[in-house]
Backbone bond lengths (Angstrom), bond angles and torsions (degrees), N, CA, C in turn:
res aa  C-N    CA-C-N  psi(-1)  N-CA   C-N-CA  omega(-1)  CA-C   N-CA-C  phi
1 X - - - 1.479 - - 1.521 109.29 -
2 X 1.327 104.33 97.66 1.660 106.50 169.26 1.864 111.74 -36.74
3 X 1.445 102.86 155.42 1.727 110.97 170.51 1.633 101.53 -92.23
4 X 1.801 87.17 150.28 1.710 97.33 -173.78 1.824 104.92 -54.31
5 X 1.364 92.95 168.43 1.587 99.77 168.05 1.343 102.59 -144.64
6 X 1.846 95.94 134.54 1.439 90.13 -176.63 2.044 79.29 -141.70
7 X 1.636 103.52 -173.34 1.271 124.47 -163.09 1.626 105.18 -115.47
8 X 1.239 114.24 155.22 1.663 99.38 175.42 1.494 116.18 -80.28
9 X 1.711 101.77 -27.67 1.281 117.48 166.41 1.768 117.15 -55.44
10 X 1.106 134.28 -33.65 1.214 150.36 153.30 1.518 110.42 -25.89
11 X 1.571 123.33 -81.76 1.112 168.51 -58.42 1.965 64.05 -162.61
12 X 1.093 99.67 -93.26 1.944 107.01 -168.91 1.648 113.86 -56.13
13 X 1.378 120.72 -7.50 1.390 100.36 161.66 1.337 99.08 -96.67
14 X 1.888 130.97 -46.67 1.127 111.50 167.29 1.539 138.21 3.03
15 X 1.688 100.94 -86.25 1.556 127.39 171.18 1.794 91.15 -42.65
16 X 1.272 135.11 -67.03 1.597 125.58 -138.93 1.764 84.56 -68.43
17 X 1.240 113.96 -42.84 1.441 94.00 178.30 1.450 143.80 -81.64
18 X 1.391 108.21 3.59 1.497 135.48 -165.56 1.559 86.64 -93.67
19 X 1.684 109.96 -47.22 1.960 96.61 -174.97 1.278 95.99 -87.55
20 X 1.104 157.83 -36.02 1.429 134.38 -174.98 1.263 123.13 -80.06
21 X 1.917 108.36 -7.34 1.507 108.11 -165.86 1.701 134.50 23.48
22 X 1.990 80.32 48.77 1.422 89.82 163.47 1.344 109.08 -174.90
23 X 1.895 126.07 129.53 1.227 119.81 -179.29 1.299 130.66 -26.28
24 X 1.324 97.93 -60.44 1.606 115.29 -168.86 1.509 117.33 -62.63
25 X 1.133 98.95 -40.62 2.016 108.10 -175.84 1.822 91.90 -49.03
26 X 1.712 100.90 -53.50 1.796 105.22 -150.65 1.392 88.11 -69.82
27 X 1.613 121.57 -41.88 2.236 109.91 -173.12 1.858 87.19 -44.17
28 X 1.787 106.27 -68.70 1.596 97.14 -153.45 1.611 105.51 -43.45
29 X 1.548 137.05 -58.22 1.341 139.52 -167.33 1.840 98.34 -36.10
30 X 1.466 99.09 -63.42 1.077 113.01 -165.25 2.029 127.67 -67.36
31 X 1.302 92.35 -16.43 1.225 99.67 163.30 1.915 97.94 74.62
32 X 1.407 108.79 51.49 1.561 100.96 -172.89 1.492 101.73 -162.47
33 X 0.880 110.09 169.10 1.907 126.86 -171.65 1.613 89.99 -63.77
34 X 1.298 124.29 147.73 1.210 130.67 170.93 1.647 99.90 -94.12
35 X 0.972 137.33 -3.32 1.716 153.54 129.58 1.692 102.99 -26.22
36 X 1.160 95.24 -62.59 1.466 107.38 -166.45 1.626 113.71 -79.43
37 X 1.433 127.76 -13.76 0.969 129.05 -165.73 1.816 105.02 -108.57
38 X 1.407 111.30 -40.44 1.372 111.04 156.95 1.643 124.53 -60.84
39 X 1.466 104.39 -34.32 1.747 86.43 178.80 1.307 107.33 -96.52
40 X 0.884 138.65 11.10 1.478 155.42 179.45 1.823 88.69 -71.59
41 X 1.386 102.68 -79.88 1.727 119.62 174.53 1.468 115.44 -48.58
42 X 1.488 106.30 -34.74 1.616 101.61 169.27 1.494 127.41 -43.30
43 X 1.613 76.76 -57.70 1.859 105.24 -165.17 1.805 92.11 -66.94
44 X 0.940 112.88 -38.00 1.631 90.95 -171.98 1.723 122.21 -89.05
45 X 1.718 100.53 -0.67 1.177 118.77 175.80 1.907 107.65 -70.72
46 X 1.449 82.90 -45.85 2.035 96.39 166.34 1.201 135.12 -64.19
47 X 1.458 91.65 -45.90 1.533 100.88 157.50 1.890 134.57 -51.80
48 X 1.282 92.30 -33.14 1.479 99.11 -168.11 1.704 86.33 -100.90
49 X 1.021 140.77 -55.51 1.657 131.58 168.01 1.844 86.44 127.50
50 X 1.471 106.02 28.57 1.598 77.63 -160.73 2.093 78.53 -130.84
51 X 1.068 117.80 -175.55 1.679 151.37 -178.47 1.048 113.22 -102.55
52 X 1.175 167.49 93.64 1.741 174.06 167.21 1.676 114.28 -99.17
53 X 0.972 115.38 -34.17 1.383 101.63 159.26 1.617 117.85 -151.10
54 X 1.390 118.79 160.70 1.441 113.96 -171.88 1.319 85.22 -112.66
55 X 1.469 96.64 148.64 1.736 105.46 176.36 1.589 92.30 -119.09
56 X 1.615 100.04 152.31 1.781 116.71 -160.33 1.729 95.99 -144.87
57 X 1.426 104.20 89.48 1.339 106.11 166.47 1.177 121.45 -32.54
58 X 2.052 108.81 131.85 1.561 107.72 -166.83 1.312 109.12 63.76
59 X 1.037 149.36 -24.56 1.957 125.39 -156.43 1.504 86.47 -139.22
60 X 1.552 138.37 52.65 1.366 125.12 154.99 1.738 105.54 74.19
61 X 1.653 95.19 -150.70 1.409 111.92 -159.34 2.014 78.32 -137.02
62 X 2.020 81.59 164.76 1.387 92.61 157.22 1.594 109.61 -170.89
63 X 1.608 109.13 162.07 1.614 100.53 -151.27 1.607 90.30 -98.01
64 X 1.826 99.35 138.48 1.379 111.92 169.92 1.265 114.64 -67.84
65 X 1.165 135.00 179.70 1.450 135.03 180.00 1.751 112.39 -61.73
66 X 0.968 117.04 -75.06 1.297 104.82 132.16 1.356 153.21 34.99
67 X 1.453 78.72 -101.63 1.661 83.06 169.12 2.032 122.27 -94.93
68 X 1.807 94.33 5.58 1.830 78.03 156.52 1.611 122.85 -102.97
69 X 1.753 102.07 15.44 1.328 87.13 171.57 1.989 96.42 -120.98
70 X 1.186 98.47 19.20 1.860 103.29 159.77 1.689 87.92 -76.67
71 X 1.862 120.44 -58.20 1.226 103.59 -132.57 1.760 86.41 -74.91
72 X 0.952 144.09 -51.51 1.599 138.01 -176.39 1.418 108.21 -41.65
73 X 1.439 132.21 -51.48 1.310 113.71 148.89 2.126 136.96 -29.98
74 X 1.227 80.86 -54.15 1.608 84.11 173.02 1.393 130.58 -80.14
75 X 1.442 106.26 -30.99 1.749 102.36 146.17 1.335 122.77 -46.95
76 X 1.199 134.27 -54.19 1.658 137.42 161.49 0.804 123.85 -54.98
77 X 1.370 142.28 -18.69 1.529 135.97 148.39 1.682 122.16 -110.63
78 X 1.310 123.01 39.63 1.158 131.65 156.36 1.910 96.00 -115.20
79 X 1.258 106.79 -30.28 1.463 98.49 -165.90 1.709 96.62 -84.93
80 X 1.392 138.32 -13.66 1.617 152.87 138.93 1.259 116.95 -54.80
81 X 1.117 110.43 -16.16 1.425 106.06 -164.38 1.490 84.41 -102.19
82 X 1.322 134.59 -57.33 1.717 131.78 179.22 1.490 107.40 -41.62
83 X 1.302 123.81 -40.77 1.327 125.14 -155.84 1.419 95.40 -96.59
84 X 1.373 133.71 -38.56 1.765 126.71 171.16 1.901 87.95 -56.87
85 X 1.061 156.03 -71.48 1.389 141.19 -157.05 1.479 109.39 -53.02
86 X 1.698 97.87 -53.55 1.725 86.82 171.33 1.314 128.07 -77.90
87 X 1.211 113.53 4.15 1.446 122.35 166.75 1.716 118.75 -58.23
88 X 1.609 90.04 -35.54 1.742 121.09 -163.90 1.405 92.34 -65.69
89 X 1.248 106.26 -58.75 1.393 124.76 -146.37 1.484 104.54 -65.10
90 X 1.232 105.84 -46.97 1.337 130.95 -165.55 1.819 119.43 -49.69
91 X 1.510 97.07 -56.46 1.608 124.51 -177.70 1.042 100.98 48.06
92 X 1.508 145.35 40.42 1.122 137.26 131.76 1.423 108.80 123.44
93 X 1.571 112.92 6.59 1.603 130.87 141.43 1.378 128.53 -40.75
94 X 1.340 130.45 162.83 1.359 132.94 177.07 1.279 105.67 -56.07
95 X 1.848 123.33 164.76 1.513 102.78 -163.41 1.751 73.47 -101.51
96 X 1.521 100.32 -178.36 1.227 137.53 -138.84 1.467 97.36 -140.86
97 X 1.240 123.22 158.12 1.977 124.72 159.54 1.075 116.51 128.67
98 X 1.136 117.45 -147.57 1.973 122.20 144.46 1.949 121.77 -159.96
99 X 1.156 86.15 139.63 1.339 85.55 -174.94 1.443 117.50 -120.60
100 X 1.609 103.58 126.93 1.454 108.40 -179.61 1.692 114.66 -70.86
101 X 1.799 103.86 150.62 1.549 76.43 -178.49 1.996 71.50 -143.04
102 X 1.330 117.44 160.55 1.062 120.58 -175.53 1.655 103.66 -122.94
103 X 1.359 102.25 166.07 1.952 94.95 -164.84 1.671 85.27 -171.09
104 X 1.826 103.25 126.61 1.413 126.25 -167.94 1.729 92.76 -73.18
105 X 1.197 133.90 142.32 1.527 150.44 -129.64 1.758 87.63 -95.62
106 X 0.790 123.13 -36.54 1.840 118.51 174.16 1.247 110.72 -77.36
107 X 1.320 138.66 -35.79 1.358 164.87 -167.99 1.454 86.81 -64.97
108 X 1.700 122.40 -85.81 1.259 144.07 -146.04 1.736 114.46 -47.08
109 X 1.183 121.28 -24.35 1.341 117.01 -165.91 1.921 94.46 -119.62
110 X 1.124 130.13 -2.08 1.482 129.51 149.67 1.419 126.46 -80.66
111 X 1.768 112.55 -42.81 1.562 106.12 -164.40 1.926 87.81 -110.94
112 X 1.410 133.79 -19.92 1.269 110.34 -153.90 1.778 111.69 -79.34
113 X 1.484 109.75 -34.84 1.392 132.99 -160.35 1.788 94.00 -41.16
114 X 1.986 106.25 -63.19 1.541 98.46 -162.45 1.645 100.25 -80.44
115 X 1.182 109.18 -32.79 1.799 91.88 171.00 1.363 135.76 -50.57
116 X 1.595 93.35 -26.29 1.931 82.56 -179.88 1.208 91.88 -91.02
117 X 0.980 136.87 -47.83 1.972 140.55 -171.91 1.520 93.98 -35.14
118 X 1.549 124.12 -62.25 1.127 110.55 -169.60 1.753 114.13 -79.62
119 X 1.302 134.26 -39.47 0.732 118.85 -170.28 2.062 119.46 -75.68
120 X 1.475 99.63 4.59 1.643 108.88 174.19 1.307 98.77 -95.71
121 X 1.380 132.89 -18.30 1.300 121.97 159.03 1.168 120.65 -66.80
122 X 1.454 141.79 -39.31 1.404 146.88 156.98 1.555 107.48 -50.91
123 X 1.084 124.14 -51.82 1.480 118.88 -161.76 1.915 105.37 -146.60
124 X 1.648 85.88 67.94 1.340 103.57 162.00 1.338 135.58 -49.89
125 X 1.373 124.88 -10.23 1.399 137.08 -160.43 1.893 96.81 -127.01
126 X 1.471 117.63 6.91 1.447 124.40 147.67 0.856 134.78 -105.17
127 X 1.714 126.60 123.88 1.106 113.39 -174.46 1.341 112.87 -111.10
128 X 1.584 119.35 145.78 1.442 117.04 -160.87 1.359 104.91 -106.38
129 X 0.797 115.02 132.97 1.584 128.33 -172.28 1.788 103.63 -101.77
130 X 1.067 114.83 134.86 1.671 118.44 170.34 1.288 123.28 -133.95
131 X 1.450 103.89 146.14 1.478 119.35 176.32 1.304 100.75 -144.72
132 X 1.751 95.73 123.28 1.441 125.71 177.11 1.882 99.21 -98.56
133 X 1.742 100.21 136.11 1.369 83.45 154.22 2.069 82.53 -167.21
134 X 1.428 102.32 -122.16 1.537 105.28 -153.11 1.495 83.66 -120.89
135 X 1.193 118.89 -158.19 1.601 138.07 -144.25 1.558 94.01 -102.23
136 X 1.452 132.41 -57.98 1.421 146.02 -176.43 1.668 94.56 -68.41
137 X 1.426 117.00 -76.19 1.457 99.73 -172.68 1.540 129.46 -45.08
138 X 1.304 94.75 -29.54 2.066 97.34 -169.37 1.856 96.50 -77.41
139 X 0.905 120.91 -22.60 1.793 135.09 -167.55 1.772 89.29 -67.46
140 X 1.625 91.18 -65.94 1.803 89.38 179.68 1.218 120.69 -72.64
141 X 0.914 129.17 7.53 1.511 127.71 173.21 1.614 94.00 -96.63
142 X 0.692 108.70 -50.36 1.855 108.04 -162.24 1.628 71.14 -60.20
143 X 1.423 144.39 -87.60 1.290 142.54 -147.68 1.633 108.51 -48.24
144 X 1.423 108.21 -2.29 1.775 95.69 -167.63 1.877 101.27 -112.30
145 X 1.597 99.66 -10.10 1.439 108.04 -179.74 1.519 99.66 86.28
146 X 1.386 115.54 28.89 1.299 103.93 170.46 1.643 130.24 -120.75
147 X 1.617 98.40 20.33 1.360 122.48 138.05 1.681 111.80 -165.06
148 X 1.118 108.80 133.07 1.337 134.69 165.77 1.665 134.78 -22.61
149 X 1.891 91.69 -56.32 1.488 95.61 -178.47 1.901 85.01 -141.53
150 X 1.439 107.06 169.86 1.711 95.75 -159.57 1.885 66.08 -161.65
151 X 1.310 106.04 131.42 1.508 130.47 174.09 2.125 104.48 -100.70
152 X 1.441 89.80 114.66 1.670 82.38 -166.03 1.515 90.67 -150.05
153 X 1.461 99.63 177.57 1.937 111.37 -168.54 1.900 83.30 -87.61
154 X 1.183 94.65 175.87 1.468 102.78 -167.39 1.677 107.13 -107.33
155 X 1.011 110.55 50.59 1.343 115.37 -169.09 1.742 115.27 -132.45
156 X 1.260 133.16 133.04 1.603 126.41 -178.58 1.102 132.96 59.75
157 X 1.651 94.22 28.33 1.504 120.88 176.24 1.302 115.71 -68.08
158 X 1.027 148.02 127.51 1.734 152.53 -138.31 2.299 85.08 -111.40
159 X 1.437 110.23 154.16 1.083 120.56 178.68 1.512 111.45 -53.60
160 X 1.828 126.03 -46.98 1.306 119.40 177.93 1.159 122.68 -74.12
161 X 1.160 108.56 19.13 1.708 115.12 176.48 1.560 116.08 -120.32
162 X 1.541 108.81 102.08 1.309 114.13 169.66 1.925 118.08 -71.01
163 X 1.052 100.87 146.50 1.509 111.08 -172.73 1.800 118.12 -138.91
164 X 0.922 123.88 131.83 1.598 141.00 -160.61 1.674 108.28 -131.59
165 X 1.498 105.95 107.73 1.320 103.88 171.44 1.190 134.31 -31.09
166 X 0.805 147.32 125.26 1.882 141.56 150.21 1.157 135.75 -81.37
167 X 1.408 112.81 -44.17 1.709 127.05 -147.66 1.705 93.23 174.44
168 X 1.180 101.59 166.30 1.649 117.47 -170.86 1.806 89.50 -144.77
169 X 1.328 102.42 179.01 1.496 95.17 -170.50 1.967 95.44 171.76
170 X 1.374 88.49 98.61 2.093 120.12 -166.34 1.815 84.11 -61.84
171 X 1.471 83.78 127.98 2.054 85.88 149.58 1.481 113.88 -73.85
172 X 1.545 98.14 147.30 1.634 95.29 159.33 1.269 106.47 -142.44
173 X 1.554 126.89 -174.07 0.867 156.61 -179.65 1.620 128.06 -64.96
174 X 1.368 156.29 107.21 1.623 119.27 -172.16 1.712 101.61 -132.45
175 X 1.180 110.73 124.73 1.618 96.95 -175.16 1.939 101.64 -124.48
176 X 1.209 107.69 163.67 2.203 98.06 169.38 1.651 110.96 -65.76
177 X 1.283 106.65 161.29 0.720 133.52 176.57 1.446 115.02 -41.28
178 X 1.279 117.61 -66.35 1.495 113.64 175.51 1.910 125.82 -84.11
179 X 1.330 93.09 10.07 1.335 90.00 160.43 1.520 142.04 -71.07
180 X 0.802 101.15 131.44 1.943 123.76 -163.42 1.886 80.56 -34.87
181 X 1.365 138.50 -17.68 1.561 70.67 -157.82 2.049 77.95 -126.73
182 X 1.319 115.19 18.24 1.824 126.10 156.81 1.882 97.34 -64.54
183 X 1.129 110.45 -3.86 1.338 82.69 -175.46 1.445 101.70 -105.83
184 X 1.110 133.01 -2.61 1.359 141.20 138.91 1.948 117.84 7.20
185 X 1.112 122.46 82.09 1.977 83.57 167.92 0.765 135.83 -76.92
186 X 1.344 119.27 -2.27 1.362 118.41 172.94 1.678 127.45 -93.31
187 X 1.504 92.17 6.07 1.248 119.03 165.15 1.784 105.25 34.26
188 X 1.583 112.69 57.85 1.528 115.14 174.51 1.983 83.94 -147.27
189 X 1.794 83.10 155.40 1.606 92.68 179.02 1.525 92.82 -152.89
190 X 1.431 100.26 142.79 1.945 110.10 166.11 1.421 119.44 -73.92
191 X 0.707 146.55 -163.47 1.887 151.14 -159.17 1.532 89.13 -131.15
192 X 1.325 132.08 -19.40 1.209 116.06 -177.23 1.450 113.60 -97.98
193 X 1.438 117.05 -16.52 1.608 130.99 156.98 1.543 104.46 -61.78
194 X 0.932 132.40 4.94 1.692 125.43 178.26 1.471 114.76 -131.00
195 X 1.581 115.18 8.01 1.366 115.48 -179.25 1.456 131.16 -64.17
196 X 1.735 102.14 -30.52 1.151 114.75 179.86 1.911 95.04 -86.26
197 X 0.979 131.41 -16.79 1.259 112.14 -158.94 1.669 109.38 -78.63
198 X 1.241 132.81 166.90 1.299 143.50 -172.56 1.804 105.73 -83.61
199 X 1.267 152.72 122.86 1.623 141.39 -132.01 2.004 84.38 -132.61
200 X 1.302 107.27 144.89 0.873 113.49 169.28 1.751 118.45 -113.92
201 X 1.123 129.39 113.05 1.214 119.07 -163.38 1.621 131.62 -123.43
202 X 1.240 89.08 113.98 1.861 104.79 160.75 1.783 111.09 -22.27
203 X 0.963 103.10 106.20 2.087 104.00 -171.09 1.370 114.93 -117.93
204 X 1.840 105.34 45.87 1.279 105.91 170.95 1.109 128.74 -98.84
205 X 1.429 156.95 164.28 1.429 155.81 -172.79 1.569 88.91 -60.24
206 X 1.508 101.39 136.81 1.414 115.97 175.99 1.707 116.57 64.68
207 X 1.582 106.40 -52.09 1.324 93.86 168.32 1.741 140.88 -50.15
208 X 1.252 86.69 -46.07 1.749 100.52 157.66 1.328 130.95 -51.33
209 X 1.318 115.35 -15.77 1.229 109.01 -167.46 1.507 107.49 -111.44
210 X 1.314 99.93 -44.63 1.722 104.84 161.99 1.151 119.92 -31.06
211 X 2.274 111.07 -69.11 1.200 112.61 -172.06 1.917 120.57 -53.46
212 X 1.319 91.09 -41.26 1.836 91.72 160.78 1.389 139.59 -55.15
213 X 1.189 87.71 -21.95 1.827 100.27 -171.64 1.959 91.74 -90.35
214 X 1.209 114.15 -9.28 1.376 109.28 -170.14 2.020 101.41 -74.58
215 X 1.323 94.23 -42.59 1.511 120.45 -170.89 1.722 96.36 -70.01
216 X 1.285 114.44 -61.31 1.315 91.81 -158.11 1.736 115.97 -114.47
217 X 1.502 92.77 31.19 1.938 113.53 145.40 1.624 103.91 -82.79
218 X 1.629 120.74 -15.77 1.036 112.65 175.82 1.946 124.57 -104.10
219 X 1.541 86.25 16.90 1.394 83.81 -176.96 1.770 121.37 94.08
220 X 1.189 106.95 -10.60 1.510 117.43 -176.63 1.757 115.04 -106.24
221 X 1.158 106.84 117.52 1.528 111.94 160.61 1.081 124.34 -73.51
222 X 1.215 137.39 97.70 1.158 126.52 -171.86 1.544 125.55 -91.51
223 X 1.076 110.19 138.30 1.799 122.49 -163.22 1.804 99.46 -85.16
224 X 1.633 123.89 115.38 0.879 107.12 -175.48 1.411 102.58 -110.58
225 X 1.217 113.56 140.46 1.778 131.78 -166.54 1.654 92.80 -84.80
226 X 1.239 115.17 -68.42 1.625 118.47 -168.15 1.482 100.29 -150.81
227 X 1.251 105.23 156.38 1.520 137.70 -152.74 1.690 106.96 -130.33
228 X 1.148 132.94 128.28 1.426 137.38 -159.67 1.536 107.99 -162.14
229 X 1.326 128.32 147.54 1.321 110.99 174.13 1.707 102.20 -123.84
230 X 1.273 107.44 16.80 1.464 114.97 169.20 1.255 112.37 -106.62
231 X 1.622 114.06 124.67 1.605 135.84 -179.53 1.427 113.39 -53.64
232 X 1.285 114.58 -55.02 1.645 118.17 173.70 1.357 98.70 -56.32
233 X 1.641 136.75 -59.57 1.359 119.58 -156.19 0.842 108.16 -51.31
234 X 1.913 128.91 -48.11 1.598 131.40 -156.58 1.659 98.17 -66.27
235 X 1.165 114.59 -19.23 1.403 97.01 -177.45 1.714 110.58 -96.96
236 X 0.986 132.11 -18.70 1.316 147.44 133.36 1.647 117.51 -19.26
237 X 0.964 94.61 -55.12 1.741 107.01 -178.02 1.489 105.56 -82.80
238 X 0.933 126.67 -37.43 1.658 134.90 -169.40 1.255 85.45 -84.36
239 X 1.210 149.40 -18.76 1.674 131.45 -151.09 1.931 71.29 -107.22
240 X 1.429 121.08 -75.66 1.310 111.79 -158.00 1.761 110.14 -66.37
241 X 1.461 120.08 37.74 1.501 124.70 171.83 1.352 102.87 67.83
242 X 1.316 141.86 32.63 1.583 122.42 150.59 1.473 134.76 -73.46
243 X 1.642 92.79 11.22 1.422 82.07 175.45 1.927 100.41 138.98
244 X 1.017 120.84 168.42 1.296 118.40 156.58 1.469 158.94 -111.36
245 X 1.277 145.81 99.66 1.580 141.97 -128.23 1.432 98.62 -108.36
246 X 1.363 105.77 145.74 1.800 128.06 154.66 1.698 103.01 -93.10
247 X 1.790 108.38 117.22 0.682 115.72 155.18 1.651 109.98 -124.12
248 X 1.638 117.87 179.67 1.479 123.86 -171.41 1.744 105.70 -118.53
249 X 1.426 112.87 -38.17 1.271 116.94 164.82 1.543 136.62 -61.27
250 X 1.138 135.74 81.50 1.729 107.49 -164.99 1.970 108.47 -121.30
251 X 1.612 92.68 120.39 1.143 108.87 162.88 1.757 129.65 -14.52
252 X 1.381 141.20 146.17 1.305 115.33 163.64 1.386 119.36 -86.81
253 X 1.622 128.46 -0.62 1.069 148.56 141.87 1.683 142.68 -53.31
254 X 0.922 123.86 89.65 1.751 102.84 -172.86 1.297 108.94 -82.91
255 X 1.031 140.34 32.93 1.646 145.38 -173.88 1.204 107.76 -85.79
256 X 0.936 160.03 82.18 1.591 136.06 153.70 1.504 116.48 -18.29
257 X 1.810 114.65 163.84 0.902 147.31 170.77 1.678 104.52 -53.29
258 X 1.134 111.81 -74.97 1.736 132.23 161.12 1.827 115.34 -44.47
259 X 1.341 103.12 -24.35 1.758 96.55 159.25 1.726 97.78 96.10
260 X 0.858 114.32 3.28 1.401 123.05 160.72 1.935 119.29 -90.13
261 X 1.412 112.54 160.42 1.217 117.59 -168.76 1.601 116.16 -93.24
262 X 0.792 131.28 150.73 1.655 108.27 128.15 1.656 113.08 -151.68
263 X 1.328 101.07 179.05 1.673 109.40 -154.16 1.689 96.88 -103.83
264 X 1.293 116.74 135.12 1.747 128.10 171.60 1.747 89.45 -87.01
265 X 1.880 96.78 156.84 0.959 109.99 178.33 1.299 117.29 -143.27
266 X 1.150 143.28 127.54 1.339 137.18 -141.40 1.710 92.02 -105.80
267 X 1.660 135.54 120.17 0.987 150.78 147.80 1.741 114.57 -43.67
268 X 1.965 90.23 112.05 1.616 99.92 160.21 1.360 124.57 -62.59
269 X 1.244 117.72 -38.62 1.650 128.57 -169.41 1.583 97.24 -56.46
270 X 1.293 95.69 161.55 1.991 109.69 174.56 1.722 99.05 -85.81
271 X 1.124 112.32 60.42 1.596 104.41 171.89 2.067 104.38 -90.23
272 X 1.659 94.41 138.30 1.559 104.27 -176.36 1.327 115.63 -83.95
273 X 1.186 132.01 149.17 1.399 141.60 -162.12 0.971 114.45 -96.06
274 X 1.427 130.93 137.98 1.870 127.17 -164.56 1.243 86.37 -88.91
275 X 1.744 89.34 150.84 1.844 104.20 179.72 1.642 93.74 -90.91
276 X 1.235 112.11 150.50 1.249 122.29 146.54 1.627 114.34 -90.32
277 X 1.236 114.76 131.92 1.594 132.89 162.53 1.298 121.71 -111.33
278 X 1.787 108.23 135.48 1.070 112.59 159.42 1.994 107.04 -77.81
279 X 1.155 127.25 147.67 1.448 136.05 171.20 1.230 146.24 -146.05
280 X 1.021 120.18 118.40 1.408 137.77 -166.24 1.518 122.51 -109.06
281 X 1.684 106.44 160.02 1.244 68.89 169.88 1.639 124.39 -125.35
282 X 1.624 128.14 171.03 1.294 126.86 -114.53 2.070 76.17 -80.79
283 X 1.299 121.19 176.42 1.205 140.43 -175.73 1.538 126.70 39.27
284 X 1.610 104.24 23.48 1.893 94.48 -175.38 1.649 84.28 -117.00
285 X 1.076 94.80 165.47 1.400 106.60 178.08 0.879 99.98 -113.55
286 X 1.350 119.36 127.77 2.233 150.79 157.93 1.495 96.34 -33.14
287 X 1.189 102.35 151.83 1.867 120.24 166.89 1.613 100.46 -96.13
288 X 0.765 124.34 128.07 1.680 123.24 162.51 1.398 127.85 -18.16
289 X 1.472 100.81 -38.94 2.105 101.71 165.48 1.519 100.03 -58.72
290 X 1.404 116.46 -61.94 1.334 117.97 -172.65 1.867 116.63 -56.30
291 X 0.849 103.11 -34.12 1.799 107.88 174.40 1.398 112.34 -57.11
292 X 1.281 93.87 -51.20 1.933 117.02 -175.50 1.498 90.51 -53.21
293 X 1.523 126.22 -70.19 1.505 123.83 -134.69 1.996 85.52 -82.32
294 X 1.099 123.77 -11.67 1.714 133.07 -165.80 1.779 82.57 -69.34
295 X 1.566 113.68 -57.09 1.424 113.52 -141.09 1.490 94.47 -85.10
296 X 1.664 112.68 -23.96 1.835 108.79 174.74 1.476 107.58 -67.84
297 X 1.414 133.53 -9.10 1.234 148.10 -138.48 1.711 89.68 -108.62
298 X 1.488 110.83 -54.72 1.366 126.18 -177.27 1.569 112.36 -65.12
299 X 1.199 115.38 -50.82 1.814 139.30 -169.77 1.660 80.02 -65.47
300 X 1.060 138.22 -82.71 1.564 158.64 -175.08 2.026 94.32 -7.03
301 X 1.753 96.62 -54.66 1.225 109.29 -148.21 1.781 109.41 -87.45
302 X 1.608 91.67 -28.78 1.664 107.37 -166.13 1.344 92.37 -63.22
303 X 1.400 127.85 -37.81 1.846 134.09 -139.94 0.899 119.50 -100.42
């Protein structure tokens, strides 16, 4: 029994139509007859003896069982297949390309700034491409091959997603400036000193639920005044007295945006610290940009 034969051209309209789950999107991406992009998928549907996508008059395409673990295969060797050319090219030069790297939207403006700084000093001739978003979007992106490695809290990580410590990152406490209890010097407070207070809260997927679960593993209901899913606002609001927030990230600044203060407070209780992970996902193999920026990721964390 001869081995299948297929085309790379095959293989790359495939993929454009497997992520858009739909002819037409991958012809427009692709700049080609949507003629050409279905029998393209035909022929390699014959070729391989197998079904990869069902087409549903009017309502797109969708991947058979099958064919969504063809298309995770073919993300890993189209994204091998770029890097064997620049491998060529290269002869043993700095690498070359670009690599997407994705980073959860609270995350992104604490850990990304000195990582890319340093790692564009190592590999000046890469350019890193980013996408910030939330916990669900960066998950599907890593699943669509449309970034590589995705910087996220270590929590509701699905089985095909491998994950590698980085950094950890303590809750604390944040209240205004003139609140009775910033005047503290020892600048620490219990979760049960904040029961009565009015909570200002971080209202992002997953984030919300954590910071709650922090409060009421401790016995406290917490009364929430206002709800925001922007990091600067909550501290905005806490500076002009709305109340007081648990956050895990903290600025080296206590200034607000608005030019007001407020004071961090370091938690007595045994509350555990979210891991940060680097994550991937489980069985594709990294391109060498991505390996590189994994191990600056590690060095970053050891030191």
């Amino acid at each position: 029994m001869s081995e299948p034969s297929f085309t790379l051209v095959q293989l790359r309209y495939f993929e454009a139509a497997a992520r858009h789950l739909s002819m037409t999107a991958a012809s427009k991406e692709l700049m080609v007859s949507q003629s050409a992009v279905s029998t393209a998928i035909a022929q390699l549907e014959k070729e391989m003896g197998v079904q990869f996508l069902l087409r549903h008059h009017a309502r797109g395409l969708s991947l058979t069982t099958a064919g969504e673990e063809f298309y995770k295969r073919v993300l890993d060797f189209l994204a091998h297949g770029a890097e064997l050319v620049e491998t060529a090219r290269q002869s043993g030069t700095d690498l070359v390309g670009t690599l997407t790297v994705g980073c959860f939207t609270t995350l992104a403006p604490f850990r990304l700034p000195s990582l890319l700084a340093e790692f564009e000093t190592r590999h000046p001739r890469v350019h890193v491409s980013l996408r910030e978003g939330e916990h669900k979007a960066l998950k599907g992106a890593l699943r669509a091959g449309e970034t590589e490695l995705a910087m996220l809290y270590g929590y509701d990580l699905d089985d095909d997603i491998d994950r590698e410590v980085v950094g950890t990152a303590a809750p604390y406490a944040l209240v205004s400036e003139d609140h009775r209890l910033a005047r503290r010097k020892s600048r620490k407070v219990s979760l049960h000193e904040l029961a009565e207070e009015p909570m200002v809260l971080l209202d992002l997927p997953h984030s919300r639920e954590y910071l709650q679960s922090i409060l009421s593993d401790a016995g406290v209901a917490p009364r929430v005044r206002h709800r925001t899913s922007g990091y600067e606002t909550v501290r905005a609001l806490v500076a002009s007295g709305h109340g007081f927030a648990l956050l895990n990230q903290r600025p080296p600044d206590d200034t607000t945006y608005a030019g007001a203060r407020v004071v961090p407070l370091t938690l007595t209780d045994e509350v555990p610290s979210l891991e940060i992970v680097l994550a991937t996902m489980r069985g594709v193999r990294l391109t060498r940009r991505a390996q590189e920026f994994r191990e600056l990721c590690r060095a970053q964390y050891s030191s």
